[in-house]
C-alpha positions, 0 to 999 in steps of 0.5 A: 719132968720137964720145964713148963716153957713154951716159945714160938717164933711169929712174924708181926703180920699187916692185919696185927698193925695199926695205920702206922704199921706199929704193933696193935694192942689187941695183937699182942694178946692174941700172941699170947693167948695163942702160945697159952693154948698150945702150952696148956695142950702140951701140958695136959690142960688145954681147951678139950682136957678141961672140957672133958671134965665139964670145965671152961677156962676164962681170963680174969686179968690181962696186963702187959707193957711195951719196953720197945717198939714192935712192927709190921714186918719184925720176928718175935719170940714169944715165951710164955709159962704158968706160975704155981696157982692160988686157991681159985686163980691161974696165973701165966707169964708172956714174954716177947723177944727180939731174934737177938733177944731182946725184951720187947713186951712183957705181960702177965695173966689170970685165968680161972675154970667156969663150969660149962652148964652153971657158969660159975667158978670152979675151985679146979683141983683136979687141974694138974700141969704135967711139968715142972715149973720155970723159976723165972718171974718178971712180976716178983710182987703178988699180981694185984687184979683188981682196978679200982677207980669210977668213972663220973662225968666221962670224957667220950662214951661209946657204944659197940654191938657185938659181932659174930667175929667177936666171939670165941668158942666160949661164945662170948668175946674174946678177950684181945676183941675188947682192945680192939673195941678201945682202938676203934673207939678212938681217933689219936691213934696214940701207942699203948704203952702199957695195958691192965684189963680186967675181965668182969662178966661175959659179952654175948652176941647182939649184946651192946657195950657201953663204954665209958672213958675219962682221961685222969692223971695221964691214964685212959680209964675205961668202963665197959657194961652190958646191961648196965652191969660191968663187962671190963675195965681198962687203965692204959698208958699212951704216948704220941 
């Protein structure tokens, strides 16, 4: 059988950089999410095989770290391969490279099947990856998903109407959207550095998200709600 490794060559293009031609956040998801999907229809789990079996795939969790600076202009290889799964729980590796290879970004995900009419998550055991795994981790610890911190007096609020450009064929947001939703949302245009979102409940269009940010031990805590119910949260690490 073969390795379950995928990679592809992109260039960081002008609309994926912020005003300092620096790789935005939100872009470095969407590489990802992008070598997932043609990885997961290499291996017989993409977007219309589980549909077909009445299920959708949603990400629970993203995180992600810059080890060096990534810009307009640069070739990266992006690497991406699925972890052996848990009970209900997917969990897929990233990698961007250098054409040297070197380490630029490394990131790790958790994804899980919904079913298309109830919503609700799926066990998906009749989800099976046609390959063999690659035994290689950059995350040798069990991913620990959950963020756990409140927000009490926050610094900033912010309200953000969703847009049809938002959404995905899911009908809700996109999961790369919500970064860019944080980096409007501000005006120091620090670098993120590292990045751990996690993903609690869908954003539809027309729907308000209401976010709430407080900057505590030099981490930018986030809590978005629609409805006054949790969409995501958010811990990123910045620097000038």
């Amino acid at each position: 059988m073969a390795i379950m490794l995928y990679e592809a060559n992109y260039a960081v293009h002008t609309f994926q950089a912020d005003i300092h031609d620096n790789i935005r956040p939100a872009a470095i998801l969407d590489f990802f999410q992008d070598v997932a999907s043609i990885n997961a229809e290499e291996l017989g789990v993409g977007y219309h095989d589980v549909l077909a079996k009445n299920l959708y795939w949603v990400i629970l969790y993203e995180e992600f770290e810059v080890l060096k600076p990534i810009s307009w202009g640069d070739r990266v290889i992006v690497r991406t391969w699925p972890k052996s799964r848990t009970r209900l729980e997917f969990e897929r590796e990233y990698e961007l490279r250098s054409v040297n290879n070197e380490l630029l970004c490394k990131g790790i995900s958790s994804w899980c099947v919904i079913d298309t009419k109830t919503r609700k998550l799926e066990r998906g055991d009749n989800v099976i990856f046609n390959g063999e795994y690659y035994d290689y981790t950059n995350y040798k610890e069990k991913l620990n998903r959950r963020l756990k911190f409140e927000i009490t007096n926050p610094d900033r609020v912010y309200d953000y109407k969703v847009l049809l450009t938002d959404l995905d064929h899911n009908l809700h947001v996109n999961n790369a959207k919500y970064l860019d939703i944080l980096y409007n949302m501000h005006a120091n245009e620090k670098k993120v550095k590292k990045c751990r979102i996690s993903f609690m409940s869908e954003a539809r269009l027309n729907e308000t998200i209401h976010i709430e940010y407080k900057r505590e031990n030099d981490e930018d805590l986030y809590i978005g709600y629609v409805n006054e119910k949790v969409c995501f949260m958010a811990i990123l690490e910045t620097e000038d």
